[in-house]
N, CA, C, O and CB atoms as a CASP TS submission, in Angstrom:
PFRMAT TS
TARGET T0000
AUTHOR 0000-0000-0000
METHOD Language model
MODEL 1
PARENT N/A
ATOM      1  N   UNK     1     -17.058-176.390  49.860  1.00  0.00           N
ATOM      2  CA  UNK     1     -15.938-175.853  49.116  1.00  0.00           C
ATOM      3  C   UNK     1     -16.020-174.332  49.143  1.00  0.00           C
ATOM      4  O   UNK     1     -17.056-173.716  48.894  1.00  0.00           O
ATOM      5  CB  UNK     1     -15.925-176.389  47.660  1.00  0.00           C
ATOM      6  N   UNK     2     -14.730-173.710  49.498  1.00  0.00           N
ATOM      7  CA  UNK     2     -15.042-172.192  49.521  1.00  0.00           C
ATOM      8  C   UNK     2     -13.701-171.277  48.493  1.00  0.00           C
ATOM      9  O   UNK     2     -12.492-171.404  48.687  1.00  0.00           O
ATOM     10  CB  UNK     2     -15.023-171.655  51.442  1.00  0.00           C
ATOM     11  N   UNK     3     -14.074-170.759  47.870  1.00  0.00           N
ATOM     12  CA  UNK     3     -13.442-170.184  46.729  1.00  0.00           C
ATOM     13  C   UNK     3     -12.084-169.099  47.481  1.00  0.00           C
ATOM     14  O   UNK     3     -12.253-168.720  48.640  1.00  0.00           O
ATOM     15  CB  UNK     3     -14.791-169.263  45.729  1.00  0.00           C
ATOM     16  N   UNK     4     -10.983-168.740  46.828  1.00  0.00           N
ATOM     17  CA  UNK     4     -10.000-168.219  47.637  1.00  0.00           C
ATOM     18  C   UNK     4     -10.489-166.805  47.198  1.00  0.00           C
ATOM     19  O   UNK     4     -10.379-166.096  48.199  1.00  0.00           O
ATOM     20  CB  UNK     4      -8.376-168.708  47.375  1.00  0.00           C
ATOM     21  N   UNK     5     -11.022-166.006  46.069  1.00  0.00           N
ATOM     22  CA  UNK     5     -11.621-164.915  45.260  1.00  0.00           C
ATOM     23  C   UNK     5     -12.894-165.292  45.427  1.00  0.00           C
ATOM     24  O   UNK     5     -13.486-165.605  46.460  1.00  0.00           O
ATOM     25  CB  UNK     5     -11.201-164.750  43.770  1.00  0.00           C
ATOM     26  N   UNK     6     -13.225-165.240  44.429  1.00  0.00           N
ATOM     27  CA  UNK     6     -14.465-165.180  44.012  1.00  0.00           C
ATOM     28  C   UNK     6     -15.143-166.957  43.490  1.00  0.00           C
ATOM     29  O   UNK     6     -14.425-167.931  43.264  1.00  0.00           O
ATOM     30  CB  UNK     6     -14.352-163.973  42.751  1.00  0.00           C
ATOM     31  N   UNK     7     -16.513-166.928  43.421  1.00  0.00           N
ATOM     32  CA  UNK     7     -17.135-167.618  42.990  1.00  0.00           C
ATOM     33  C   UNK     7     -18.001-167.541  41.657  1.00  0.00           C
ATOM     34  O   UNK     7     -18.330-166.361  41.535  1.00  0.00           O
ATOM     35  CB  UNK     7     -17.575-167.787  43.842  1.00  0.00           C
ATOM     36  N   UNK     8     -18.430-168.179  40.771  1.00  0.00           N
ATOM     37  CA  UNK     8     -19.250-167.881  39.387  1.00  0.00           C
ATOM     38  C   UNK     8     -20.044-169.166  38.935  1.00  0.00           C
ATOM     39  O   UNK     8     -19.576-170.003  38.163  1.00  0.00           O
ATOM     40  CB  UNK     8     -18.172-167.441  38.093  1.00  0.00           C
ATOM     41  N   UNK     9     -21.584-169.243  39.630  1.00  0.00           N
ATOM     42  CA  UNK     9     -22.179-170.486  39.474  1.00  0.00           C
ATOM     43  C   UNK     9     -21.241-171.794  39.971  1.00  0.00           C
ATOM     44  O   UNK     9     -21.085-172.849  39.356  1.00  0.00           O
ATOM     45  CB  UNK     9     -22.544-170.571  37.983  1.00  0.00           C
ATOM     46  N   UNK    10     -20.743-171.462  41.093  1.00  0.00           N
ATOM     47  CA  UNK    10     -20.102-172.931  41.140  1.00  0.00           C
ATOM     48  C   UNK    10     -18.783-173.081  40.707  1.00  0.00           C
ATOM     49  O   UNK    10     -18.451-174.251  40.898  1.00  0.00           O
ATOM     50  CB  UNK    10     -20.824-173.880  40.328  1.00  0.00           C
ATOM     51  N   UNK    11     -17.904-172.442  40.222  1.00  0.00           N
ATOM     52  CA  UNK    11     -16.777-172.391  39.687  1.00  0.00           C
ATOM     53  C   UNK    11     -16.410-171.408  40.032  1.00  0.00           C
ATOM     54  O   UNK    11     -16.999-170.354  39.794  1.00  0.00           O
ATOM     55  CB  UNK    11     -16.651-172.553  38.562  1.00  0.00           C
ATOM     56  N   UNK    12     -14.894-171.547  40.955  1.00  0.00           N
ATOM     57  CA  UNK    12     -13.773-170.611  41.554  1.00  0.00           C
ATOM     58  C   UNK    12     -13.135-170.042  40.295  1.00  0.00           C
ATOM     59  O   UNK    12     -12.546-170.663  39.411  1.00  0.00           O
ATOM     60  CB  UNK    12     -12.597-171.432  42.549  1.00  0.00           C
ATOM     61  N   UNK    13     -13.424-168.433  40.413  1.00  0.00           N
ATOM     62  CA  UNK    13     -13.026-167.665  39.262  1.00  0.00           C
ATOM     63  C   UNK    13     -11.586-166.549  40.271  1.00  0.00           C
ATOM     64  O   UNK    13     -11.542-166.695  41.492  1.00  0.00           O
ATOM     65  CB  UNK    13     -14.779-166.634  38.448  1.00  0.00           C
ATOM     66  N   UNK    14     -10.688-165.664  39.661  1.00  0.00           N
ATOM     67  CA  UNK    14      -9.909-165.117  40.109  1.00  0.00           C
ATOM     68  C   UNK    14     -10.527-163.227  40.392  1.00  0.00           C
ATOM     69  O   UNK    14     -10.096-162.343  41.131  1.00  0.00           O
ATOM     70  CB  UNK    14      -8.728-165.538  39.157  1.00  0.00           C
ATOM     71  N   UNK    15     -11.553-163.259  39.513  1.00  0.00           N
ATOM     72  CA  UNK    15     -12.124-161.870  39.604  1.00  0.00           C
ATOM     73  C   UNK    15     -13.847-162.205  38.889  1.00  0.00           C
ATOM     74  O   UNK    15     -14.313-163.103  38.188  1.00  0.00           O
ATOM     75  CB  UNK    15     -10.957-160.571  38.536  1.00  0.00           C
ATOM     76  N   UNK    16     -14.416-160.903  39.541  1.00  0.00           N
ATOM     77  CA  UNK    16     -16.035-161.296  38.780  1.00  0.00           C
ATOM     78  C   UNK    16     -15.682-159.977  37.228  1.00  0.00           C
ATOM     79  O   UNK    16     -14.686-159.285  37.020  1.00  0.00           O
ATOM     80  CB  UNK    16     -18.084-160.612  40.350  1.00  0.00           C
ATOM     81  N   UNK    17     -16.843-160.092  36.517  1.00  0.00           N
ATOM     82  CA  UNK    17     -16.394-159.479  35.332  1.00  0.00           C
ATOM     83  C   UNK    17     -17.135-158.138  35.695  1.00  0.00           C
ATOM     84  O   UNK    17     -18.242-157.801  35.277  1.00  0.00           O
ATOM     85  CB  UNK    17     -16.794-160.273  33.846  1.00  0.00           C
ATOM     86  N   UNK    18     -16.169-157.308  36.706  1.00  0.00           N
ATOM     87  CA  UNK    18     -16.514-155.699  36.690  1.00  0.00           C
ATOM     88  C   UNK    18     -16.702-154.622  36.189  1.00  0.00           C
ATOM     89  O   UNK    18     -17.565-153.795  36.486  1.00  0.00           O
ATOM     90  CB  UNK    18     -16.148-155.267  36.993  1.00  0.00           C
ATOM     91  N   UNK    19     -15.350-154.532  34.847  1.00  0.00           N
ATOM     92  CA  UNK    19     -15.469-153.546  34.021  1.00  0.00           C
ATOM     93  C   UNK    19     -15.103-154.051  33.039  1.00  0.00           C
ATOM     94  O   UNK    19     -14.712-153.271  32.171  1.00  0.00           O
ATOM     95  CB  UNK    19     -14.928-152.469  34.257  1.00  0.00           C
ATOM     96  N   UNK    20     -15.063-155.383  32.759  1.00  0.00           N
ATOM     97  CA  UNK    20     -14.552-155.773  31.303  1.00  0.00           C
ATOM     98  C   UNK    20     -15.368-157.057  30.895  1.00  0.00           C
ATOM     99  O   UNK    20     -15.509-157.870  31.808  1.00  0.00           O
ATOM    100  CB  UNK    20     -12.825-156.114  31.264  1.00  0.00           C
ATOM    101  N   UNK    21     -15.823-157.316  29.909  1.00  0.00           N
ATOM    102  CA  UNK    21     -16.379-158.878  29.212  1.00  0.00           C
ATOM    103  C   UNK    21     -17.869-158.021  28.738  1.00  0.00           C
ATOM    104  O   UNK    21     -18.275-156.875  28.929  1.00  0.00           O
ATOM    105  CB  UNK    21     -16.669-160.680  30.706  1.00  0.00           C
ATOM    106  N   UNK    22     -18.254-158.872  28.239  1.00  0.00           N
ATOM    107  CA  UNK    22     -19.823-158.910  27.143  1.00  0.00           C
ATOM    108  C   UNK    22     -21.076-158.858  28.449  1.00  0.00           C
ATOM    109  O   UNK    22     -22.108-158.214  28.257  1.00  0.00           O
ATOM    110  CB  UNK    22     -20.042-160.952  25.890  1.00  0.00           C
ATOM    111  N   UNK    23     -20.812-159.689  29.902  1.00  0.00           N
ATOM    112  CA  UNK    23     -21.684-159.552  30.211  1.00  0.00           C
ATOM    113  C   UNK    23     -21.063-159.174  31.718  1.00  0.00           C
ATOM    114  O   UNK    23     -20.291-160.000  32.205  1.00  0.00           O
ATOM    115  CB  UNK    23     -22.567-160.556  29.814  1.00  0.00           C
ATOM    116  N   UNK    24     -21.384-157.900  32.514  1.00  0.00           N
ATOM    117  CA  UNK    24     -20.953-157.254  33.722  1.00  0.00           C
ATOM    118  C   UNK    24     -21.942-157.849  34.709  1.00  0.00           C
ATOM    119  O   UNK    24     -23.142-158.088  34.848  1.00  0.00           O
ATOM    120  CB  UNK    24     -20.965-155.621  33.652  1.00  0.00           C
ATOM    121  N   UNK    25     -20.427-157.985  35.492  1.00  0.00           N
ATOM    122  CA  UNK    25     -21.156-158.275  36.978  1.00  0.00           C
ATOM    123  C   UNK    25     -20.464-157.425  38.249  1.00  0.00           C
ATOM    124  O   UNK    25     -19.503-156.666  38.367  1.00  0.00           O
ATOM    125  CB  UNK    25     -20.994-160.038  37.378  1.00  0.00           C
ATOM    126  N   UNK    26     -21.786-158.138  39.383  1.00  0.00           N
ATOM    127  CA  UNK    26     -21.399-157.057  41.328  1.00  0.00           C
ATOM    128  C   UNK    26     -21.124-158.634  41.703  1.00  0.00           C
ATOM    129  O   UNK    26     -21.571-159.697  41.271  1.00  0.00           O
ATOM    130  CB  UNK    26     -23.351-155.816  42.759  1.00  0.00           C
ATOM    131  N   UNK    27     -20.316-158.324  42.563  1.00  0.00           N
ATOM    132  CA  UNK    27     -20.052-158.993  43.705  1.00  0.00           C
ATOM    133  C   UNK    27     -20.635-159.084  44.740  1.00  0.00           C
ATOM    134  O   UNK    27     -20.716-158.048  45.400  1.00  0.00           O
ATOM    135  CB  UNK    27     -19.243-158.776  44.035  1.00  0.00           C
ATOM    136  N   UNK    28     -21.436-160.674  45.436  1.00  0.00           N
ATOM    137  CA  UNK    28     -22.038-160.586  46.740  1.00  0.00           C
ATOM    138  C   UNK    28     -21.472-161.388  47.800  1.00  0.00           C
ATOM    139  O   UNK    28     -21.670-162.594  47.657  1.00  0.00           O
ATOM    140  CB  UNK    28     -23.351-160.905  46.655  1.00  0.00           C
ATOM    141  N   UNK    29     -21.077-161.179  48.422  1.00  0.00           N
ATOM    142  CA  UNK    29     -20.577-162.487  49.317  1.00  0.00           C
ATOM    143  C   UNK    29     -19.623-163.618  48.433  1.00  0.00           C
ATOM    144  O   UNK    29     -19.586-164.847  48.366  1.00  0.00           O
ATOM    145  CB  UNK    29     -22.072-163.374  49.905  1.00  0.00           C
ATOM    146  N   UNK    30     -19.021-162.705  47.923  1.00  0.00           N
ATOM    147  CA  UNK    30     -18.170-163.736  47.331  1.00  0.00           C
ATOM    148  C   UNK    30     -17.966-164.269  46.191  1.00  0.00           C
ATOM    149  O   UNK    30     -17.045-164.894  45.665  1.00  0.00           O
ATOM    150  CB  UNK    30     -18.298-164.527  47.752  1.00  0.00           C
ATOM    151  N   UNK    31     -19.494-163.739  45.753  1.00  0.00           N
ATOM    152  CA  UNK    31     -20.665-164.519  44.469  1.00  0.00           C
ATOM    153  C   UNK    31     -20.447-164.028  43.510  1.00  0.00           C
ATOM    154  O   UNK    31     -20.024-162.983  44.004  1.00  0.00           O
ATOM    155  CB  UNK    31     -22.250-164.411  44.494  1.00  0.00           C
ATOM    156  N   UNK    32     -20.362-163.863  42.423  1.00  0.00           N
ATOM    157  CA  UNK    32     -20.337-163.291  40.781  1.00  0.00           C
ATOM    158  C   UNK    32     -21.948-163.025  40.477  1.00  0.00           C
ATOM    159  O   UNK    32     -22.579-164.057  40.247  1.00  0.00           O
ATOM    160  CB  UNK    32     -19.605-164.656  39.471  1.00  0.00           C
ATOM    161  N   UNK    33     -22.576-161.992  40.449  1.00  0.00           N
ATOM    162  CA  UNK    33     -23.969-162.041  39.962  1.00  0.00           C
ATOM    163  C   UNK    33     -23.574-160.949  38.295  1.00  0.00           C
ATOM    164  O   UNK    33     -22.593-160.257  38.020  1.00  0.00           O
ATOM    165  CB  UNK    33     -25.331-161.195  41.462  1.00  0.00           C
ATOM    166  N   UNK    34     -24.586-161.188  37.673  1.00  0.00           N
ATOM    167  CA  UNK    34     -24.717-161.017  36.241  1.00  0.00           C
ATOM    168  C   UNK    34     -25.619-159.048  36.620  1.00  0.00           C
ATOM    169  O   UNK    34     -26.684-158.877  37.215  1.00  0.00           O
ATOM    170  CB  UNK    34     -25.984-162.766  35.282  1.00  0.00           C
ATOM    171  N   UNK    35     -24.865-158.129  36.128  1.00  0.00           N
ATOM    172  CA  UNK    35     -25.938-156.945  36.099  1.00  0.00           C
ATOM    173  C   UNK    35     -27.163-157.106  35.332  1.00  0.00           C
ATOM    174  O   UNK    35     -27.213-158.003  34.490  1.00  0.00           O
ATOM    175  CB  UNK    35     -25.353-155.727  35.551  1.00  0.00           C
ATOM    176  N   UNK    36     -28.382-156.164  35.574  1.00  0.00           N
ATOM    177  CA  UNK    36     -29.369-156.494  35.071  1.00  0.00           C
ATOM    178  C   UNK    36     -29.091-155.946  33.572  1.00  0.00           C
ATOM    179  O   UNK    36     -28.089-155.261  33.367  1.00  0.00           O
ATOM    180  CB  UNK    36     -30.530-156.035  35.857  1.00  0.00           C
ATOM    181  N   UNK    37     -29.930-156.236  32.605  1.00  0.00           N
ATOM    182  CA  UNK    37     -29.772-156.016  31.220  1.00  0.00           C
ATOM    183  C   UNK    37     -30.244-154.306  31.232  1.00  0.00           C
ATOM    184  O   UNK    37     -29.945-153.509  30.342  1.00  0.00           O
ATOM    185  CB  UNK    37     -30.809-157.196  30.209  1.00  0.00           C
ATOM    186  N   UNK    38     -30.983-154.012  32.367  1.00  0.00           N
ATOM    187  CA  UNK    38     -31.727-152.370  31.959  1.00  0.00           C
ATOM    188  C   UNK    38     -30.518-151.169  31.972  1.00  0.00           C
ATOM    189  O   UNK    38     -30.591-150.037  31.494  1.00  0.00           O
ATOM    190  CB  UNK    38     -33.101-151.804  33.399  1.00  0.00           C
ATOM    191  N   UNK    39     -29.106-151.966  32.860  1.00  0.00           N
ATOM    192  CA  UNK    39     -28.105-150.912  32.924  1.00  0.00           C
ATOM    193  C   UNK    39     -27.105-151.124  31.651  1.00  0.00           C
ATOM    194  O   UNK    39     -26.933-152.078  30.892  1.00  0.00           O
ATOM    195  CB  UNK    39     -27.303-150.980  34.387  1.00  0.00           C
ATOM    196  N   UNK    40     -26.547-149.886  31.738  1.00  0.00           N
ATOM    197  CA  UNK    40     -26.061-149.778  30.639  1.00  0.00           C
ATOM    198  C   UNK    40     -24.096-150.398  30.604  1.00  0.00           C
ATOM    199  O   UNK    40     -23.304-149.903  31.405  1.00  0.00           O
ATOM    200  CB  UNK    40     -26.447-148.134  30.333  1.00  0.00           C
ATOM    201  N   UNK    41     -23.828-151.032  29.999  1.00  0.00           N
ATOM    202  CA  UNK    41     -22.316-151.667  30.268  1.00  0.00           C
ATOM    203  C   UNK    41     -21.094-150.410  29.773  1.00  0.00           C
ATOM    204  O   UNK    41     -20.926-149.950  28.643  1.00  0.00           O
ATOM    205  CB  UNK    41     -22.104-153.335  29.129  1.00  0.00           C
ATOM    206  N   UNK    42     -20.718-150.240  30.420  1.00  0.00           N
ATOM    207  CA  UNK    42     -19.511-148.840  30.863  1.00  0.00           C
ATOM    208  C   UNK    42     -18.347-149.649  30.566  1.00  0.00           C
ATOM    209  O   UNK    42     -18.138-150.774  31.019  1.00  0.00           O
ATOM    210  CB  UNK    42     -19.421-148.116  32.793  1.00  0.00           C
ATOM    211  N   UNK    43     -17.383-148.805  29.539  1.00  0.00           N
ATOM    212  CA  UNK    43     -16.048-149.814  29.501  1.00  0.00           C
ATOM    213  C   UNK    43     -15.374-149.099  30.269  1.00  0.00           C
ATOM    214  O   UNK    43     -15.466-147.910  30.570  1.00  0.00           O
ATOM    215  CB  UNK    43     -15.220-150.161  28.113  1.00  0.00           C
ATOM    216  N   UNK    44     -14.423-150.204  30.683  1.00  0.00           N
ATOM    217  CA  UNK    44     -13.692-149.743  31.792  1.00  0.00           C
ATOM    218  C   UNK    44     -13.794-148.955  33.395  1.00  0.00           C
ATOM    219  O   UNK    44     -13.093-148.193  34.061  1.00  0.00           O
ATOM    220  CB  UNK    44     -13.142-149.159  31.191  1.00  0.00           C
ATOM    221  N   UNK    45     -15.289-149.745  33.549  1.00  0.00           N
ATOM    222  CA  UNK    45     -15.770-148.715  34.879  1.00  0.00           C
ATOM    223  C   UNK    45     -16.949-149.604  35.342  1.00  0.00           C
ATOM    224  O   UNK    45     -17.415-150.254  34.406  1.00  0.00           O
ATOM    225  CB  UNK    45     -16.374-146.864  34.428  1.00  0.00           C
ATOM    226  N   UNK    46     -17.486-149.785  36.395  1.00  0.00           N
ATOM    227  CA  UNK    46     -18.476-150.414  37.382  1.00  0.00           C
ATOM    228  C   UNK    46     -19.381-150.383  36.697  1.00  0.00           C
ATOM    229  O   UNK    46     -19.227-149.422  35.944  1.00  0.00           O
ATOM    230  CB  UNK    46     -18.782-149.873  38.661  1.00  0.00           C
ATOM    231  N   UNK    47     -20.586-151.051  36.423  1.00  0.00           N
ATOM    232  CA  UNK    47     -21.957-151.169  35.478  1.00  0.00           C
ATOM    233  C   UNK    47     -22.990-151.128  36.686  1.00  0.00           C
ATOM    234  O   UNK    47     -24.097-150.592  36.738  1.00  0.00           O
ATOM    235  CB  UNK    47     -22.117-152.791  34.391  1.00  0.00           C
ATOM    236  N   UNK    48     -22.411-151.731  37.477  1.00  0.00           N
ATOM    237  CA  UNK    48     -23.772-152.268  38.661  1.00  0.00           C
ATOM    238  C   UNK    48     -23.332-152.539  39.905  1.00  0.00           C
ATOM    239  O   UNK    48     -22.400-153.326  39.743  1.00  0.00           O
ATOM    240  CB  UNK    48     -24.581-153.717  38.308  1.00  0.00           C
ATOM    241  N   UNK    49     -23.486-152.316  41.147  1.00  0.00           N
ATOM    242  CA  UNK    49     -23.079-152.278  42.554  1.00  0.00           C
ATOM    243  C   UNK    49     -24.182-153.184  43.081  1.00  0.00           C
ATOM    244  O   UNK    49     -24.282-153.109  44.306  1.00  0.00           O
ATOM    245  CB  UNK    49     -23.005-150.737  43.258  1.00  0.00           C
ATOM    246  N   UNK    50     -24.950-153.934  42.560  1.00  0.00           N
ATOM    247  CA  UNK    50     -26.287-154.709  42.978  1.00  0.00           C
ATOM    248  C   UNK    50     -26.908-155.039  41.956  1.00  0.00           C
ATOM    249  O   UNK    50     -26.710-154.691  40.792  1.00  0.00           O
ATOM    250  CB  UNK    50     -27.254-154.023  43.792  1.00  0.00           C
ATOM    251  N   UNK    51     -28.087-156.092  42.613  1.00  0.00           N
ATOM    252  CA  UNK    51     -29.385-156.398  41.833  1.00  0.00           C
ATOM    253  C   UNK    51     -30.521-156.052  41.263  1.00  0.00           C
ATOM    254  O   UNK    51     -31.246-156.592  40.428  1.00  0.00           O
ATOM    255  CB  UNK    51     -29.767-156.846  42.162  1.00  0.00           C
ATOM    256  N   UNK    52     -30.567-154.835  41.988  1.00  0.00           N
ATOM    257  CA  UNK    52     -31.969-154.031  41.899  1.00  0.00           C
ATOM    258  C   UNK    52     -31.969-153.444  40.376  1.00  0.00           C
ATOM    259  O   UNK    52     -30.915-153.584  39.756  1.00  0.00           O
ATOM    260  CB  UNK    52     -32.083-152.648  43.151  1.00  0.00           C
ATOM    261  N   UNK    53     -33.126-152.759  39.681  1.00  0.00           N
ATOM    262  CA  UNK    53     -32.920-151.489  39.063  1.00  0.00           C
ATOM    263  C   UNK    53     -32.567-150.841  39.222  1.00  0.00           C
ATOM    264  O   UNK    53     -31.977-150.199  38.353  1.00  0.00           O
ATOM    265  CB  UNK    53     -33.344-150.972  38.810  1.00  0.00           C
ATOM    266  N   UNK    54     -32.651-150.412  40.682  1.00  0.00           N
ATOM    267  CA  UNK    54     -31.920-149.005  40.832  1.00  0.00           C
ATOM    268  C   UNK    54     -30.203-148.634  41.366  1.00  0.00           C
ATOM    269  O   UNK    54     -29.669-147.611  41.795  1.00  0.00           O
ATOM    270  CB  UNK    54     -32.838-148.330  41.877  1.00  0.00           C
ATOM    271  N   UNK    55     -29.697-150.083  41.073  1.00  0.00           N
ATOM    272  CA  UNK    55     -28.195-149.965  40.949  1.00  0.00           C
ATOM    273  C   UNK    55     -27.440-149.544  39.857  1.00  0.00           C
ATOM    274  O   UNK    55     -26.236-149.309  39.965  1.00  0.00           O
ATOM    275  CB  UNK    55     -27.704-151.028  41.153  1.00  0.00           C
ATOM    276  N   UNK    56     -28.074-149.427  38.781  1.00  0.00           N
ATOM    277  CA  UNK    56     -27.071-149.549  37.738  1.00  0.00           C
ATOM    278  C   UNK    56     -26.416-148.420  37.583  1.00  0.00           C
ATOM    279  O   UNK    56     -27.055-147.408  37.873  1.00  0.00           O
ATOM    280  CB  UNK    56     -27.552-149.921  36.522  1.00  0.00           C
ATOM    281  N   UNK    57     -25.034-148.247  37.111  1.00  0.00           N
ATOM    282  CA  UNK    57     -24.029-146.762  37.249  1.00  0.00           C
ATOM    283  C   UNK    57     -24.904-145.709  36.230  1.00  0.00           C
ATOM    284  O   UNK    57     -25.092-144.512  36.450  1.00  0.00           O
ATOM    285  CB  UNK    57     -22.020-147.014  36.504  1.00  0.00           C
ATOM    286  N   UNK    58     -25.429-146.555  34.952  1.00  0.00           N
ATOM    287  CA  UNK    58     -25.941-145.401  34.195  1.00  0.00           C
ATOM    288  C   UNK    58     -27.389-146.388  33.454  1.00  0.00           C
ATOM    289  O   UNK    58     -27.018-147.504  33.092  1.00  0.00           O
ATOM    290  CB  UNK    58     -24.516-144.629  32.897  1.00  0.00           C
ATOM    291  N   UNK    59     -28.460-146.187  33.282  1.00  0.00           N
ATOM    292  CA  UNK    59     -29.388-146.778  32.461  1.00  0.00           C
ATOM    293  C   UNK    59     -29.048-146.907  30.825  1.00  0.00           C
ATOM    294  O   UNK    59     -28.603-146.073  30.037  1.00  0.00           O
ATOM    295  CB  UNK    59     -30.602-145.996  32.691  1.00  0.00           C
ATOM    296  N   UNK    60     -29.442-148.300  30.651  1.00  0.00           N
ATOM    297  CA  UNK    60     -29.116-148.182  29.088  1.00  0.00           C
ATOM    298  C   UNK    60     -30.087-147.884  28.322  1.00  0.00           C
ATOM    299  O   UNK    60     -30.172-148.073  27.109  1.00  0.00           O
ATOM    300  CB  UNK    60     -28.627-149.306  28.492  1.00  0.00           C
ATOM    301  N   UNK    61     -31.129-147.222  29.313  1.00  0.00           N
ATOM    302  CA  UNK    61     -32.721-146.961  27.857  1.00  0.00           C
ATOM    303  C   UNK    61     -32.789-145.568  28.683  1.00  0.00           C
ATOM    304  O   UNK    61     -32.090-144.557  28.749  1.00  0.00           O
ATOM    305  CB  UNK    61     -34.897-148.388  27.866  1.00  0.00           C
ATOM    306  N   UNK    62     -34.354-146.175  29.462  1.00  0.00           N
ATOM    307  CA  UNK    62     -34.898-144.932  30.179  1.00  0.00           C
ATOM    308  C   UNK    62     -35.005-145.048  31.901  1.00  0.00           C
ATOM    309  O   UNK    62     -34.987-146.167  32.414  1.00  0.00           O
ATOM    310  CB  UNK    62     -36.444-144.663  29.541  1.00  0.00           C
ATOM    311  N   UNK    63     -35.089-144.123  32.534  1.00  0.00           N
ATOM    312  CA  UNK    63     -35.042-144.049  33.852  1.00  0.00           C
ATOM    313  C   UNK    63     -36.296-143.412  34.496  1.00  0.00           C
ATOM    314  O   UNK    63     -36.715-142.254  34.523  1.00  0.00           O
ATOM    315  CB  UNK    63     -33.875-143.371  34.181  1.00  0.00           C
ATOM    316  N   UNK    64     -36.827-144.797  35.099  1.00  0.00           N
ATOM    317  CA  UNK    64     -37.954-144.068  36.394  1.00  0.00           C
ATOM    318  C   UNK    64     -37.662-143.897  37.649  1.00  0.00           C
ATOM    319  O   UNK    64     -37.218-144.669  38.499  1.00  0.00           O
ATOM    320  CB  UNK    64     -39.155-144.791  36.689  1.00  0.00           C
ATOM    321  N   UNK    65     -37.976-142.742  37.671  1.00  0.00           N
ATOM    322  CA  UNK    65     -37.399-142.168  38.899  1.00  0.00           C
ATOM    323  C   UNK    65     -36.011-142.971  39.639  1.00  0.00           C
ATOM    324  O   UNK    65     -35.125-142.243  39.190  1.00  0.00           O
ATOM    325  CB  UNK    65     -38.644-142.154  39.930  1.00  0.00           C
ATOM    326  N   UNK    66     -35.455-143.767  40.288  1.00  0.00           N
ATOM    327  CA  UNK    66     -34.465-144.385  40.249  1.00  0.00           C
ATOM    328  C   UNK    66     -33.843-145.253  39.799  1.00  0.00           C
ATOM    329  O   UNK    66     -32.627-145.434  39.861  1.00  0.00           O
ATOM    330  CB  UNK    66     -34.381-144.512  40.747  1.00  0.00           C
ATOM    331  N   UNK    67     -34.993-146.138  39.087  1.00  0.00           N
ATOM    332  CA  UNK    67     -34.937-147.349  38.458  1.00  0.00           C
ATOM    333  C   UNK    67     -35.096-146.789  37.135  1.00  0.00           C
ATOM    334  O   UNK    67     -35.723-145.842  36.660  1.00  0.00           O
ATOM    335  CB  UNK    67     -35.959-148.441  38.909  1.00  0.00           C
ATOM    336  N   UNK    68     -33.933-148.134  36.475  1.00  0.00           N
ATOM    337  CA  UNK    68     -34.183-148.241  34.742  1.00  0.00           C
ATOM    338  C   UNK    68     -34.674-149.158  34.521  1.00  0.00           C
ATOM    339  O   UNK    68     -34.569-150.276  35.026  1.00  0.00           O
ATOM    340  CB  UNK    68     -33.146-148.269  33.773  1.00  0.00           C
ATOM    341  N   UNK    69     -35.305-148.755  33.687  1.00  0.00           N
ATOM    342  CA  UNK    69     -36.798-149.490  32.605  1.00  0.00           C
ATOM    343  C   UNK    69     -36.332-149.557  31.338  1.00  0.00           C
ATOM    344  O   UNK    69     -37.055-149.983  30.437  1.00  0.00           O
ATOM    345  CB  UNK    69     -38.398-148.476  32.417  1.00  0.00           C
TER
END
């Protein structure tokens, strides 16, 4: 089964939650992934472009060297 948008655990969604909802997500292949909790959630604007630490648009604590901690 292949989603016409996006995907979210298994369930064809119309968008992943980019700049809006309680919990932000990146897009991978199609995929809805969840940002990590260390970045900080931005209203109305990108939280996370990836998985790593060192994606997040802004840290929500502290920052080592690229990565938030």
């Amino acid at each position: 089964l292949s989603c016409r948008h996006y995907s979210r655990r298994g369930v064809c969604v119309p968008t992943c939650r980019f700049t809006q909802g309680e919990t932000r997500e990146f897009a991978q292949g199609g995929e809805c992934f969840e940002c990590r909790p260390e970045c900080e959630r931005i209203e109305g604007n990108v939280t996370c472009n990836g998985s790593g630490a060192d994606t997040c648009t802004r840290c929500a604590h502290y920052r080592d060297g690229p990565h938030c901690v």
